[in-house]
PQR file of N, CA, C, O and H, with PARSE charges and radii, in Angstrom:
ATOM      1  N   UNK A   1      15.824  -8.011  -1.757 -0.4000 1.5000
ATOM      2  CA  UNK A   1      14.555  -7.313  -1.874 -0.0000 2.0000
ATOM      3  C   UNK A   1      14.467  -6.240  -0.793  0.5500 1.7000
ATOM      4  O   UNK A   1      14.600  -6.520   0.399 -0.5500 1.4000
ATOM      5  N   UNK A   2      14.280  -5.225  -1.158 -0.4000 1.5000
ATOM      6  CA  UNK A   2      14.090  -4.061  -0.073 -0.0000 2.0000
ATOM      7  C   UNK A   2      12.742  -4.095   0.738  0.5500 1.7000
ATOM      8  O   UNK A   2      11.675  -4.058   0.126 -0.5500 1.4000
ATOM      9  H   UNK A   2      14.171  -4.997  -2.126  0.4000 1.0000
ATOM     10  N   UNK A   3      12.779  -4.157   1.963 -0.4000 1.5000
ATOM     11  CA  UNK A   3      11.752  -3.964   2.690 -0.0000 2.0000
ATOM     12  C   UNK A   3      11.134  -2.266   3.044  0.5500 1.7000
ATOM     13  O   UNK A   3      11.560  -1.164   3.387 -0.5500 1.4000
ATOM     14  H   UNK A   3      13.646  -4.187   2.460  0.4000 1.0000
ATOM     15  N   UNK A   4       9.943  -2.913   2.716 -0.4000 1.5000
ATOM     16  CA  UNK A   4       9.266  -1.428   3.179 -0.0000 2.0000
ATOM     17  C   UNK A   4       8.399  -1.375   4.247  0.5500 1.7000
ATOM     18  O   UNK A   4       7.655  -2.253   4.682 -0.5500 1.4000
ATOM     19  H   UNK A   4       9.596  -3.809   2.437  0.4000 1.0000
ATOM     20  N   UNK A   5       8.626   0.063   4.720 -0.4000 1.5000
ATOM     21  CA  UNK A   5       7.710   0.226   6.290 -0.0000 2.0000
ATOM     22  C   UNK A   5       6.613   0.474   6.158  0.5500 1.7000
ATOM     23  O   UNK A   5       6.437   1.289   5.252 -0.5500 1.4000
ATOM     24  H   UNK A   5       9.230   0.776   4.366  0.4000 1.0000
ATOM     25  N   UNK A   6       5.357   0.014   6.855 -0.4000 1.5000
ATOM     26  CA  UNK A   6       4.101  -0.376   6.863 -0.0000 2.0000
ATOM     27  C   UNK A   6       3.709   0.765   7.724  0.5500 1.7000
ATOM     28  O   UNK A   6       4.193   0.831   8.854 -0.5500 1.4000
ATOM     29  H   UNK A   6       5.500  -0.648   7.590  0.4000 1.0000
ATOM     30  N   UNK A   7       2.570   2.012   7.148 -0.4000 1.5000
ATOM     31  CA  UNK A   7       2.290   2.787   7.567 -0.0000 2.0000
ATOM     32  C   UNK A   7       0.855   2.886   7.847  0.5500 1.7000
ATOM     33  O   UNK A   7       0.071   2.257   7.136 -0.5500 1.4000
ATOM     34  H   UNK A   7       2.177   1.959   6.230  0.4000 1.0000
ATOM     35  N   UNK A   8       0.454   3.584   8.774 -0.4000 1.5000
ATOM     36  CA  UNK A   8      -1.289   3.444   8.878 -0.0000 2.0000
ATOM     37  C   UNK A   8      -2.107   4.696   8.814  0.5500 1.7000
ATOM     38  O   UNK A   8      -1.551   5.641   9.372 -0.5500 1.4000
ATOM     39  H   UNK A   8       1.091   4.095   9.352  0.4000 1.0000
ATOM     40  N   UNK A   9      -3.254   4.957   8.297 -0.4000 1.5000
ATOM     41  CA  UNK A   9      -3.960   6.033   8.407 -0.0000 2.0000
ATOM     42  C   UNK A   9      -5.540   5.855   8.375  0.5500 1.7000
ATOM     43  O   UNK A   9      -6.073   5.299   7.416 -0.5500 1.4000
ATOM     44  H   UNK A   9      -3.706   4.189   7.843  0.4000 1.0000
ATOM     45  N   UNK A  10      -6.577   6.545   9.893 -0.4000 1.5000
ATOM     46  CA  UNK A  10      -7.408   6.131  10.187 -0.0000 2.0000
ATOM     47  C   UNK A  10      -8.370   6.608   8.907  0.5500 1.7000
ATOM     48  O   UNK A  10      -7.865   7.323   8.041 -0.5500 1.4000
ATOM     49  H   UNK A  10      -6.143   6.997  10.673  0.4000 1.0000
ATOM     50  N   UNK A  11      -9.775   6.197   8.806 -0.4000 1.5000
ATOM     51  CA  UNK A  11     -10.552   6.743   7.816 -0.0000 2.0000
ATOM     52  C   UNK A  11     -11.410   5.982   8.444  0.5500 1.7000
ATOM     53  O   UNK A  11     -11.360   4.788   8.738 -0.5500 1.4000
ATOM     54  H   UNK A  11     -10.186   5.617   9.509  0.4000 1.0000
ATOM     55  N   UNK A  12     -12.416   7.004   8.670 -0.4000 1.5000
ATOM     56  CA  UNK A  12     -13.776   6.554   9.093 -0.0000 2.0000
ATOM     57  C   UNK A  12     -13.784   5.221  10.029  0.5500 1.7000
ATOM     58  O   UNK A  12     -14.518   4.257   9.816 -0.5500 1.4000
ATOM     59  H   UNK A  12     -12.456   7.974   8.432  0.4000 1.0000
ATOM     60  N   UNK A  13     -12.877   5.317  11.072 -0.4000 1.5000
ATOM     61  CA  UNK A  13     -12.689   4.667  12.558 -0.0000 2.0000
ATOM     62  C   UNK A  13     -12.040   3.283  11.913  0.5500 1.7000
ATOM     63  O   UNK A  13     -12.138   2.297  12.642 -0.5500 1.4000
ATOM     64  H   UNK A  13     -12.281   6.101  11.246  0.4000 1.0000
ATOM     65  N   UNK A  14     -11.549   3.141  10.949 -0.4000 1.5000
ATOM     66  CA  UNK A  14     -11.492   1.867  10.408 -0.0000 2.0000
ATOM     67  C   UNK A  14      -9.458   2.375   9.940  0.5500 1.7000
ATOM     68  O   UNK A  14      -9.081   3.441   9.452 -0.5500 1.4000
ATOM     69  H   UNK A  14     -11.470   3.943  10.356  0.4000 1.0000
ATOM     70  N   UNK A  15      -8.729   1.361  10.268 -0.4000 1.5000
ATOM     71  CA  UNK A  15      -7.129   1.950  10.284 -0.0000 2.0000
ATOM     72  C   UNK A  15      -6.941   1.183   8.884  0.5500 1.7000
ATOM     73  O   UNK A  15      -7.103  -0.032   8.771 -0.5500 1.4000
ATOM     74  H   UNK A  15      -9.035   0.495  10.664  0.4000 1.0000
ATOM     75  N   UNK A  16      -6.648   1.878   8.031 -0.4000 1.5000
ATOM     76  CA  UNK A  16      -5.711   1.593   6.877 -0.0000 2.0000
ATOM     77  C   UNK A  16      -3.935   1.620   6.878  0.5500 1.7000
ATOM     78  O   UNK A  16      -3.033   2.391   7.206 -0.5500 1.4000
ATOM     79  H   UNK A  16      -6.516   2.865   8.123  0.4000 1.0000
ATOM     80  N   UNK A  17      -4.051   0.648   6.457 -0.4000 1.5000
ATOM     81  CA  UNK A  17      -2.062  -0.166   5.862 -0.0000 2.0000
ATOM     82  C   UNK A  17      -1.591   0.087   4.792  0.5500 1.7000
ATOM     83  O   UNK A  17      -2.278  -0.510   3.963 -0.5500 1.4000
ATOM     84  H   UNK A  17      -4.783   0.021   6.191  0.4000 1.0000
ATOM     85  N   UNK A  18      -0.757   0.668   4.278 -0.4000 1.5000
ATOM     86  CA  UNK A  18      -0.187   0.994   3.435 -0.0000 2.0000
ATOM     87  C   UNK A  18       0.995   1.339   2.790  0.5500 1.7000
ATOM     88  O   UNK A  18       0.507   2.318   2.227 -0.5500 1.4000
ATOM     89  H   UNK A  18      -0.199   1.153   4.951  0.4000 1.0000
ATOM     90  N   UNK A  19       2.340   1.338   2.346 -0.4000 1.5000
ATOM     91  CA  UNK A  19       3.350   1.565   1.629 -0.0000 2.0000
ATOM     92  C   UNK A  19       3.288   2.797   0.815  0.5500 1.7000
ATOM     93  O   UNK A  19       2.490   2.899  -0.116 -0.5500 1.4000
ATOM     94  H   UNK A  19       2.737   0.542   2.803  0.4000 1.0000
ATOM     95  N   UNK A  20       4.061   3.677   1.125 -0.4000 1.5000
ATOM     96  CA  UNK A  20       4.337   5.085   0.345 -0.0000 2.0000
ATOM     97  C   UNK A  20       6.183   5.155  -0.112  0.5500 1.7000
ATOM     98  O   UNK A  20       6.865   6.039   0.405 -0.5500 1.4000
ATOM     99  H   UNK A  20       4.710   3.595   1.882  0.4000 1.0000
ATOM    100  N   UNK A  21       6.428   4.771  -0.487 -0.4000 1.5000
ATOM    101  CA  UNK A  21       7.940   4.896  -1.057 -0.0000 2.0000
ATOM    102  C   UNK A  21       8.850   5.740  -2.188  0.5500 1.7000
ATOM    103  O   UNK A  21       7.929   5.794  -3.004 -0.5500 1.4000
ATOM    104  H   UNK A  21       5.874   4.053  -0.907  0.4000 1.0000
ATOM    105  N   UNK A  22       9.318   6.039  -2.478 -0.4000 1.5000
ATOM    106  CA  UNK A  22      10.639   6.862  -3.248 -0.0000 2.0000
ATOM    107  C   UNK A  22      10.040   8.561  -3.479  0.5500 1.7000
ATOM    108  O   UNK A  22       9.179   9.039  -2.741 -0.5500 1.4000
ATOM    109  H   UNK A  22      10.066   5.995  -1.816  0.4000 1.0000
ATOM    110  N   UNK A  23      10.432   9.031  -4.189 -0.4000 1.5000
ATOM    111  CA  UNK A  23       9.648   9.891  -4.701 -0.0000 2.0000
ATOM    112  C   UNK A  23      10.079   9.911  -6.523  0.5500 1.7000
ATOM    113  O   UNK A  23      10.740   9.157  -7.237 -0.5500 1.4000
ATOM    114  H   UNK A  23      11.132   8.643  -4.789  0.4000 1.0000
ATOM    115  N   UNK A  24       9.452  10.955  -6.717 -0.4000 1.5000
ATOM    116  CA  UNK A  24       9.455  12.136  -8.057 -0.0000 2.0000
ATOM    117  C   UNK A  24       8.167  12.784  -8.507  0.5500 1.7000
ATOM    118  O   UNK A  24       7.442  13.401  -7.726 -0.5500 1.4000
ATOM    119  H   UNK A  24       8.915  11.568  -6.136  0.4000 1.0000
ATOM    120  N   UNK A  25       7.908  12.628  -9.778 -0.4000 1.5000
ATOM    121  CA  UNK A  25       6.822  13.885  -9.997 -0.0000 2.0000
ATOM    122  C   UNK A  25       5.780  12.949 -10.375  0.5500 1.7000
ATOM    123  O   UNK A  25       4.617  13.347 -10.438 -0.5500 1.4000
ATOM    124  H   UNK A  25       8.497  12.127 -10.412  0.4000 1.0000
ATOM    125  N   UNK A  26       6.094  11.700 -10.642 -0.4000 1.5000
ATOM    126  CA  UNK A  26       5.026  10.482 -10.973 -0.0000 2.0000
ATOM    127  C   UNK A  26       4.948   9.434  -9.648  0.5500 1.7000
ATOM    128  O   UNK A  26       5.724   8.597  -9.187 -0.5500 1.4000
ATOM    129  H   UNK A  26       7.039  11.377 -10.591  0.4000 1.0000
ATOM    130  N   UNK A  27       3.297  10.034  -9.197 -0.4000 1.5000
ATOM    131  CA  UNK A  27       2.942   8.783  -7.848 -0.0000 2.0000
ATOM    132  C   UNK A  27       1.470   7.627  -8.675  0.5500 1.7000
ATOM    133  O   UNK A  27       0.296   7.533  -9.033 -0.5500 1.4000
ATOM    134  H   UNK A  27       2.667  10.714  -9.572  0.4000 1.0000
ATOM    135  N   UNK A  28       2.687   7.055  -8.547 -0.4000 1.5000
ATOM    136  CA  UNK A  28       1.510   5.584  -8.971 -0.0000 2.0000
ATOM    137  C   UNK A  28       0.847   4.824  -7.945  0.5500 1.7000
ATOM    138  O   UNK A  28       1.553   4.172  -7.175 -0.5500 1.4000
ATOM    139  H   UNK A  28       3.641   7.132  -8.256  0.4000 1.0000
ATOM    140  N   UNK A  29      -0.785   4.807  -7.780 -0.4000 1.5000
ATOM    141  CA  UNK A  29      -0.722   3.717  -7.049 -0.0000 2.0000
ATOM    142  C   UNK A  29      -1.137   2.416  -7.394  0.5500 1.7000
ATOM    143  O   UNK A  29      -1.729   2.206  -8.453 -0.5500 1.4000
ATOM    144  H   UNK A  29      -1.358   5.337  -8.405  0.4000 1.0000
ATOM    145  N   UNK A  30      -0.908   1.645  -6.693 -0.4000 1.5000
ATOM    146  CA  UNK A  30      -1.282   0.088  -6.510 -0.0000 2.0000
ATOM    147  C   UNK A  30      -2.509  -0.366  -6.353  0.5500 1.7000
ATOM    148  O   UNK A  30      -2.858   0.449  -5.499 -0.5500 1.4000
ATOM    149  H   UNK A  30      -0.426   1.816  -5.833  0.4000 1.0000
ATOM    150  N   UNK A  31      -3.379  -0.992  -6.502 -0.4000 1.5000
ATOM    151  CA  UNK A  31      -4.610  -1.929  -5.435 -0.0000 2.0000
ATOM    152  C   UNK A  31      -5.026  -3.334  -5.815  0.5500 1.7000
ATOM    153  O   UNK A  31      -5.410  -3.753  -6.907 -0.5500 1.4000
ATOM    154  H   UNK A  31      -3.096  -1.654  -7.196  0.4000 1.0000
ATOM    155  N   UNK A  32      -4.924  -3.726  -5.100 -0.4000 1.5000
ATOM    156  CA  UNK A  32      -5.009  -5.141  -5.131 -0.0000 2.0000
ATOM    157  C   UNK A  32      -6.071  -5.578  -5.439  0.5500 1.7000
ATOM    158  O   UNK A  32      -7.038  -4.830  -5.295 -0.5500 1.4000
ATOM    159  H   UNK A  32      -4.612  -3.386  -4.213  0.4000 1.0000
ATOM    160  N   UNK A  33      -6.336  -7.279  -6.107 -0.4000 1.5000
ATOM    161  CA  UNK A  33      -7.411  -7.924  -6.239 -0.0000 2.0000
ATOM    162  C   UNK A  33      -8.009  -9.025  -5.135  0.5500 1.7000
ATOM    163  O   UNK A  33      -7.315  -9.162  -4.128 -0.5500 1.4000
ATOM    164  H   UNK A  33      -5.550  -7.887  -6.224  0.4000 1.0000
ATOM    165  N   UNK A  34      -9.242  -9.832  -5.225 -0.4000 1.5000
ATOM    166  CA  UNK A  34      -9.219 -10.449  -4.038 -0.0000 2.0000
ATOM    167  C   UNK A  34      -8.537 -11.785  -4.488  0.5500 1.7000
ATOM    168  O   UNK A  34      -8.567 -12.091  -5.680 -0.5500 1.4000
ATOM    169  H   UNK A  34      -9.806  -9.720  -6.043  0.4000 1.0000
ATOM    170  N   UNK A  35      -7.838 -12.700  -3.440 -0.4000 1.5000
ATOM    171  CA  UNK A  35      -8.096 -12.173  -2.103 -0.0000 2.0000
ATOM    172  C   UNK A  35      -6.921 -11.823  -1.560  0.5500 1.7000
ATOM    173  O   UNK A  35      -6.554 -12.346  -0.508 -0.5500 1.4000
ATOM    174  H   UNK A  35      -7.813 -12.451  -2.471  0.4000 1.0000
ATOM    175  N   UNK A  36      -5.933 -10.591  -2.412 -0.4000 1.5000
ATOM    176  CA  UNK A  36      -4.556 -10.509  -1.936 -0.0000 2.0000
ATOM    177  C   UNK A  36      -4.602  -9.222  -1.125  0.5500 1.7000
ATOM    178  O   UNK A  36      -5.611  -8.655  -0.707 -0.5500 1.4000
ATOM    179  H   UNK A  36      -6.231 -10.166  -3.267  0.4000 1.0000
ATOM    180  N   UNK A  37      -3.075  -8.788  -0.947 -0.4000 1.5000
ATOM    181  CA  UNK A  37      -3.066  -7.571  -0.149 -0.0000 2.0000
ATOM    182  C   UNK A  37      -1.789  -6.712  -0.767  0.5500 1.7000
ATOM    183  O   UNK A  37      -1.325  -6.952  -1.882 -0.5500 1.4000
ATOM    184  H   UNK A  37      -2.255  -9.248  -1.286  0.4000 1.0000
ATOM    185  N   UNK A  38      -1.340  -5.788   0.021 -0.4000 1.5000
ATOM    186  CA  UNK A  38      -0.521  -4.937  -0.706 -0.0000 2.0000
ATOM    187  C   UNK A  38       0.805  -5.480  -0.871  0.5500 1.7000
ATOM    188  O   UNK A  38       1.566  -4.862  -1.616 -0.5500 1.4000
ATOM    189  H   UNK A  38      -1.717  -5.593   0.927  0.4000 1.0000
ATOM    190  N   UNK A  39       1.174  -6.433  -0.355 -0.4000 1.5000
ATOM    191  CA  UNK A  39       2.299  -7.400  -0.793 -0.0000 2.0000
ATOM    192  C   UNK A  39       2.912  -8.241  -1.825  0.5500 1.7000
ATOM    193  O   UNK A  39       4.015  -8.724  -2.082 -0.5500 1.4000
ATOM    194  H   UNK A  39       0.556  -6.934   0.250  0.4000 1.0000
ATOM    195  N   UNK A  40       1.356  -8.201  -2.457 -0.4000 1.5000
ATOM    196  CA  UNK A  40       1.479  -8.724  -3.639 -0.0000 2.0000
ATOM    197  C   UNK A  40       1.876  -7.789  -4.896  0.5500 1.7000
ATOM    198  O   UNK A  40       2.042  -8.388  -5.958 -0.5500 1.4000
ATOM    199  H   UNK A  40       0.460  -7.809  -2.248  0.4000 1.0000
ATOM    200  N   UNK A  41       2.059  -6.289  -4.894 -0.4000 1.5000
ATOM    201  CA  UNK A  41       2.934  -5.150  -5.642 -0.0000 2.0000
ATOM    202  C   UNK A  41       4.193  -5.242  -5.209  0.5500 1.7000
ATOM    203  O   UNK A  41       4.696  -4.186  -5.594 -0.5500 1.4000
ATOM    204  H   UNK A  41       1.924  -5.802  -4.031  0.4000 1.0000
ATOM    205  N   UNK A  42       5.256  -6.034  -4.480 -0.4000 1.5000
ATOM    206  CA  UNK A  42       6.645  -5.353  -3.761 -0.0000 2.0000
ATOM    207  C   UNK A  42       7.082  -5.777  -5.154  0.5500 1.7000
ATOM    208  O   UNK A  42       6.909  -4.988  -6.083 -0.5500 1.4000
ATOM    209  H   UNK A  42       4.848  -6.891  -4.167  0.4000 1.0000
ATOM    210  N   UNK A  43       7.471  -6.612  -5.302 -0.4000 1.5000
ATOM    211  CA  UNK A  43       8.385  -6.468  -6.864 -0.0000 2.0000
ATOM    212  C   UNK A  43       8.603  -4.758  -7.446  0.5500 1.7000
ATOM    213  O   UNK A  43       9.415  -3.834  -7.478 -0.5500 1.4000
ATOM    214  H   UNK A  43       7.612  -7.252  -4.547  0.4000 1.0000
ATOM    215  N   UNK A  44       6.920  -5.244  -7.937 -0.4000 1.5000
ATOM    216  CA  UNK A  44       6.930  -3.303  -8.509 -0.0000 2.0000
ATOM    217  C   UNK A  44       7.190  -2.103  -7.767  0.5500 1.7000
ATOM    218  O   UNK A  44       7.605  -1.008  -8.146 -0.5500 1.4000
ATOM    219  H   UNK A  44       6.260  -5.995  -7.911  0.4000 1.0000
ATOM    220  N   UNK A  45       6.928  -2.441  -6.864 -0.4000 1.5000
ATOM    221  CA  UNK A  45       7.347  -1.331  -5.957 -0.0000 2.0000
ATOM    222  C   UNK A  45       8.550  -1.211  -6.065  0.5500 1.7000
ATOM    223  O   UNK A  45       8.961  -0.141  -6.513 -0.5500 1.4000
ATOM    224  H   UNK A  45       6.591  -3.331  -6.556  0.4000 1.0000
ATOM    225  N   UNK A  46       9.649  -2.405  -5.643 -0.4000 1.5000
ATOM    226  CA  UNK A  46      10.610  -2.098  -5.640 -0.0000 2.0000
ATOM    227  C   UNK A  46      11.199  -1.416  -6.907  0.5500 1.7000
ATOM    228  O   UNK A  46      12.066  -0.551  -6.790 -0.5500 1.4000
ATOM    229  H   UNK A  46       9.315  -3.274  -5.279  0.4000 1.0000
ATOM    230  N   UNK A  47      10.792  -1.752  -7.943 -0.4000 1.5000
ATOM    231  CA  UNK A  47      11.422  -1.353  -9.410 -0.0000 2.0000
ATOM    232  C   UNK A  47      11.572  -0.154  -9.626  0.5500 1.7000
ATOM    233  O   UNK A  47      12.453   0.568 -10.093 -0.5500 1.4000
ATOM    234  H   UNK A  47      10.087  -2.455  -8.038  0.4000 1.0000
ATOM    235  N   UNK A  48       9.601   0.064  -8.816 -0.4000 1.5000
ATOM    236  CA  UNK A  48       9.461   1.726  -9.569 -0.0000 2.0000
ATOM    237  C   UNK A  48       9.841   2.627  -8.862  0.5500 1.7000
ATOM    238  O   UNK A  48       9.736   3.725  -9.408 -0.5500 1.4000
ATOM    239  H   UNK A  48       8.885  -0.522  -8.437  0.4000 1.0000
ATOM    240  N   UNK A  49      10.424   2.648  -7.427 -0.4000 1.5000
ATOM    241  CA  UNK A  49      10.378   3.432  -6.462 -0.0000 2.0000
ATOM    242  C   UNK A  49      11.734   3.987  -6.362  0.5500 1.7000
ATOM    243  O   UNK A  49      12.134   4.788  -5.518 -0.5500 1.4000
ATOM    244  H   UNK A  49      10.509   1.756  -6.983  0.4000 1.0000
ATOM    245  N   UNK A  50      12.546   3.333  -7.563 -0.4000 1.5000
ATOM    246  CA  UNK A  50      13.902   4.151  -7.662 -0.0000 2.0000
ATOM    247  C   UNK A  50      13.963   5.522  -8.384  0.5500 1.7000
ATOM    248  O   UNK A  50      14.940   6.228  -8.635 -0.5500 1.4000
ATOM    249  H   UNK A  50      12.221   2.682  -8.249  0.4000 1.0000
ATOM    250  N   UNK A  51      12.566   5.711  -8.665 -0.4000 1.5000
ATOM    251  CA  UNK A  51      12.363   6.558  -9.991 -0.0000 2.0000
ATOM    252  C   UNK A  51      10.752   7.514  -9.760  0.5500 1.7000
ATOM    253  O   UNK A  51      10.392   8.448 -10.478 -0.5500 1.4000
ATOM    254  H   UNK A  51      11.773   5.137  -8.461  0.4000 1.0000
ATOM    255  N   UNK A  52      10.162   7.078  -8.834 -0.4000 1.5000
ATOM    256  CA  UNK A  52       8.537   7.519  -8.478 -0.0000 2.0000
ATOM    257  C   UNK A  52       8.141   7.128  -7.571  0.5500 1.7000
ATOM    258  O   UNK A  52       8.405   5.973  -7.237 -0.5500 1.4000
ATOM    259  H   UNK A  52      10.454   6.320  -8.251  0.4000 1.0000
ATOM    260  N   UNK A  53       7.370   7.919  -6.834 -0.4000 1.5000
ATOM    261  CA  UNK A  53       6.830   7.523  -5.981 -0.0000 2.0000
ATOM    262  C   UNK A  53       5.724   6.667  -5.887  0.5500 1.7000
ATOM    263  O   UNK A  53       4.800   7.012  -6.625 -0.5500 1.4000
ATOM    264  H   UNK A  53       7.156   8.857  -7.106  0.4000 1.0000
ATOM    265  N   UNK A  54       5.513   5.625  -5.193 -0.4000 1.5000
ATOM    266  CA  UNK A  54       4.523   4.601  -5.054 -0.0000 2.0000
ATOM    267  C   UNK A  54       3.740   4.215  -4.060  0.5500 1.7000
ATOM    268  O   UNK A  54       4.283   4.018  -2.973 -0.5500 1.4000
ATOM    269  H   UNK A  54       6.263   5.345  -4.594  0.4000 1.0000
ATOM    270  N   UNK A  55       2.564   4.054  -4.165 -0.4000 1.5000
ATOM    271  CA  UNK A  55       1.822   3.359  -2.892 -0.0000 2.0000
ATOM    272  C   UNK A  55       0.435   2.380  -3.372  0.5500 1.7000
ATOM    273  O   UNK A  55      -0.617   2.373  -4.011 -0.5500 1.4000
ATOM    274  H   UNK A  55       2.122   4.214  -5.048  0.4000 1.0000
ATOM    275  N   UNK A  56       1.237   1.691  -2.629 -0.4000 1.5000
ATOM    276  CA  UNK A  56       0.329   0.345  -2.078 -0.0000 2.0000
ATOM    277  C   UNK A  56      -0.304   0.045  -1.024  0.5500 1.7000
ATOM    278  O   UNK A  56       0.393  -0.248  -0.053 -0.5500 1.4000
ATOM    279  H   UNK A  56       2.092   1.697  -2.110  0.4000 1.0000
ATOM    280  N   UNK A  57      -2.029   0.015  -0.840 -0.4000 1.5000
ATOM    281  CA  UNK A  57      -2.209   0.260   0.280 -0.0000 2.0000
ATOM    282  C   UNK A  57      -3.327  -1.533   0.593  0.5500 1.7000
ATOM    283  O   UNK A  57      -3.082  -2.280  -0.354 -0.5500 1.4000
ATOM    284  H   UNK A  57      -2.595   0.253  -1.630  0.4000 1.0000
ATOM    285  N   UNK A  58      -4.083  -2.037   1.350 -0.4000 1.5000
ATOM    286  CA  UNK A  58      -4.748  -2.990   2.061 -0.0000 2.0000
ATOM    287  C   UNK A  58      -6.084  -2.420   1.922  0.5500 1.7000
ATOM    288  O   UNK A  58      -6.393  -1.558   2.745 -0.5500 1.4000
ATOM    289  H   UNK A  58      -4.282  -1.430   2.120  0.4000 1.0000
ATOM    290  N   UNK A  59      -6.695  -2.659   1.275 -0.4000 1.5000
ATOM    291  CA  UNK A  59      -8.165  -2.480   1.066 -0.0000 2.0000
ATOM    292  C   UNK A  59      -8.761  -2.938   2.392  0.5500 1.7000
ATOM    293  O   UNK A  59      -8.324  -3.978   2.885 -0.5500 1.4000
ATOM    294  H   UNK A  59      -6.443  -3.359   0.607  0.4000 1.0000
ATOM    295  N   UNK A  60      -9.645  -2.307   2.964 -0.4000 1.5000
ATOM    296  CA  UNK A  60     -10.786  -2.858   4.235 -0.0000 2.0000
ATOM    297  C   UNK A  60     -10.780  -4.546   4.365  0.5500 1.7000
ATOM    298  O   UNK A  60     -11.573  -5.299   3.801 -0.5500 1.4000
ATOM    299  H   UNK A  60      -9.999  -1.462   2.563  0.4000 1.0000
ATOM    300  N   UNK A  61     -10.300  -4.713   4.751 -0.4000 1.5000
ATOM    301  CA  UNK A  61     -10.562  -6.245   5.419 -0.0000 2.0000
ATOM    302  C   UNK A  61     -10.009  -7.578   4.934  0.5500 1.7000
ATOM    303  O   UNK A  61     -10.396  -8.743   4.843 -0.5500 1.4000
ATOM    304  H   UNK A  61      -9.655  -4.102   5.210  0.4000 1.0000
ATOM    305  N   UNK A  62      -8.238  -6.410   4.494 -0.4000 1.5000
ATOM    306  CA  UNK A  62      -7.056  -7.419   3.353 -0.0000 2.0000
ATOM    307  C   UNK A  62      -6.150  -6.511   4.101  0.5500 1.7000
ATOM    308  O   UNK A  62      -6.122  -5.328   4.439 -0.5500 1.4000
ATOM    309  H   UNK A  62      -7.923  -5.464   4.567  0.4000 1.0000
ATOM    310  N   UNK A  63      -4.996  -8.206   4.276 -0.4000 1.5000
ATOM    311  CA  UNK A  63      -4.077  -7.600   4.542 -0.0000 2.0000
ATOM    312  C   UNK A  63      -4.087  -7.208   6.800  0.5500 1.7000
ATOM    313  O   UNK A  63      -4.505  -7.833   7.774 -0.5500 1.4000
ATOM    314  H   UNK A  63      -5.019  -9.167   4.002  0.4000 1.0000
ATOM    315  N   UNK A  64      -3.435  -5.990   6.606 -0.4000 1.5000
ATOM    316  CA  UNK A  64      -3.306  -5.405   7.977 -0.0000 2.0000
ATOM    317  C   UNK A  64      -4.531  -4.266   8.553  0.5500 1.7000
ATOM    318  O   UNK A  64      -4.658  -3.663   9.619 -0.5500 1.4000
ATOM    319  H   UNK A  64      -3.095  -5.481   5.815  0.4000 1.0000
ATOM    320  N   UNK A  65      -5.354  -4.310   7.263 -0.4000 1.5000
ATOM    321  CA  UNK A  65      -6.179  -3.151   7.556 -0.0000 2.0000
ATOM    322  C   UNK A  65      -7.314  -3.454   8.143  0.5500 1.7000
ATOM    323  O   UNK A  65      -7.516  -4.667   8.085 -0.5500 1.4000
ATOM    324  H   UNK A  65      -5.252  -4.800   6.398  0.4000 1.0000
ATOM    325  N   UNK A  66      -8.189  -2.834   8.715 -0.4000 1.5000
ATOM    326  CA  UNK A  66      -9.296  -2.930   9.555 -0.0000 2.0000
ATOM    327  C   UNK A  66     -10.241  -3.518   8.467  0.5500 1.7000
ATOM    328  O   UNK A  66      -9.907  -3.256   7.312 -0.5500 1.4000
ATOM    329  H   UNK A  66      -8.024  -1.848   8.761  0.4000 1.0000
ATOM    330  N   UNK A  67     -11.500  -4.361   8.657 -0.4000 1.5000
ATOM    331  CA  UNK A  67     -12.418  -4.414   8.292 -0.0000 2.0000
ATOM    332  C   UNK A  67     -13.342  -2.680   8.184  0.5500 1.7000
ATOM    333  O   UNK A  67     -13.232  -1.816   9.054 -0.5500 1.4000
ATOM    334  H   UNK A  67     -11.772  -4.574   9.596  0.4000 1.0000
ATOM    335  N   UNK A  68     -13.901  -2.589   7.354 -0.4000 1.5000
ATOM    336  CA  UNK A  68     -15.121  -1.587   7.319 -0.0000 2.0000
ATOM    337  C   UNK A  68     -15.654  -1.490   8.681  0.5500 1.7000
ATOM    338  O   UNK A  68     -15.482  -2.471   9.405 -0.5500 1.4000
ATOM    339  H   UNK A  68     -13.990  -3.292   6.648  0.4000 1.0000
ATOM    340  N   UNK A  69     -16.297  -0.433   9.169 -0.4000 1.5000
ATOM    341  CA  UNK A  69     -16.548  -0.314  10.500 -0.0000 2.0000
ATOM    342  C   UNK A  69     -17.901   0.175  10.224  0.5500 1.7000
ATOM    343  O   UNK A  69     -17.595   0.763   9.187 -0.5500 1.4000
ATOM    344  H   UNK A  69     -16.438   0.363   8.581  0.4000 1.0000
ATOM    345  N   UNK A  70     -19.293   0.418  10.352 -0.4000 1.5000
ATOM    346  CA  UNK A  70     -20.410   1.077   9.952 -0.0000 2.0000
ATOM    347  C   UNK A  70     -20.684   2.023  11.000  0.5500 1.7000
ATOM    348  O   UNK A  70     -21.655   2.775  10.915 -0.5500 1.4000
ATOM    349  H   UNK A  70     -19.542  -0.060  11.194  0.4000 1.0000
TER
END
């Protein structure tokens, strides 16, 4: 299984987690249900990312990502 690197980007003081992988001209993304996180797409990820780009990211307060911040 290929591992992917866990990337972060702030939004509204609150740090988001996320997976961006392969490329081409089709970016699909992912989002999870509760109470999982973006780990629960690697399969697909892995499949699709030989062929498109993909991202899977940690919704607010799943996963690695910050809770909501007000």
């Amino acid at each position: 299984m290929e591992t992917f690197k866990e990337k972060k980007i702030l939004i509204d003081k609150s740090e988001i987690t996320y997976y961006d992988e392969g490329n081409g001209n089709l970016t699909i993304v992912f989002v999870h249900g509760f109470p999982f996180n973006k780990s629960f797409w690697k399969p697909q990820l892995e499949f699709l990312s030989k062929q498109h780009r993909v991202i899977a990211y940690d919704i607010s307060g799943f996963g690695n990502s910050d809770e909501k911040v007000n």
